[in-house]
N, C-alpha and C positions, 0 to 999 in steps of 0.2 A: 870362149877360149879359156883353155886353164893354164892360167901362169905359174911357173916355177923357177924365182931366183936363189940365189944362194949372196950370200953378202959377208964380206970378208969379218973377220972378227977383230979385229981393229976399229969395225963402227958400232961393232954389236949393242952396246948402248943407244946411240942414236938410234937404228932401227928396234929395237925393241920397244920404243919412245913413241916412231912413228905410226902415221893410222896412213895404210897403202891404199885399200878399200875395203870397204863392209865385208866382205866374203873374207877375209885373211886370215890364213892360220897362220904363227908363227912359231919353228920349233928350233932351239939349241941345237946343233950337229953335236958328235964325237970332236970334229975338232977345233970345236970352240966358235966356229960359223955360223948365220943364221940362214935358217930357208924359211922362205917367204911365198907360202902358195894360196892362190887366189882365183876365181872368175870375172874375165873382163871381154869386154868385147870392140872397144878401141884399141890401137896401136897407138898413135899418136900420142896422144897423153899420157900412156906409158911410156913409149921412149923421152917425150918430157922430164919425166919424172924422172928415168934413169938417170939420165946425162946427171945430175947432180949429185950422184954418189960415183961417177969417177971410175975407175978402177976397180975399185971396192963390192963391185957387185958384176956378179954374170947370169946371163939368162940360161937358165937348166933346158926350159922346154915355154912354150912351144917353139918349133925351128922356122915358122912364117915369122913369130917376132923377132927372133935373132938375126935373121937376115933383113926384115924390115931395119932393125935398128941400126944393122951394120952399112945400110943405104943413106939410114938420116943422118948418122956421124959422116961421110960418105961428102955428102950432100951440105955439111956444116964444114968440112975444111976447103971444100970447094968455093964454098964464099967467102975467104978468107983475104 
């Protein structure tokens, strides 16, 4: 599966810091954003991972992870 985030630029340092996975490119946008694209083939442990930048990042592509994710947040205020 090929992932494509974009991550607000407010953490831009942090992720540029970060190691996502071994496939990762990471490229500066125009406006000051970062995109974060890679090959994965779990969900799971990507929306893991997401949850922890918040707001701060949105999933570009693929649309099974964004709607996987929007299940697991979904599924994390429901055990609240």
């Amino acid at each position: 599966m090929q992932i494509e985030l974009e991550f607000d630029k407010n953490v831009a340092e942090d992720v540029l810091n970060y190691h996502f996975h071994p496939t990762q490119k990471i490229k500066k946008l125009d406006n000051c954003n970062i995109q974060v694209k890679f090959t994965s083939g779990g969900t799971y442990a990507i929306c893991q991972e997401l949850f922890k930048w918040g707001c701060n990042v949105r999933i570009k592509s693929p649309i099974e992870l964004k709607k996987h994710y929007k299940s697991y947040l979904t599924d994390v205020l429901d055990n609240l």
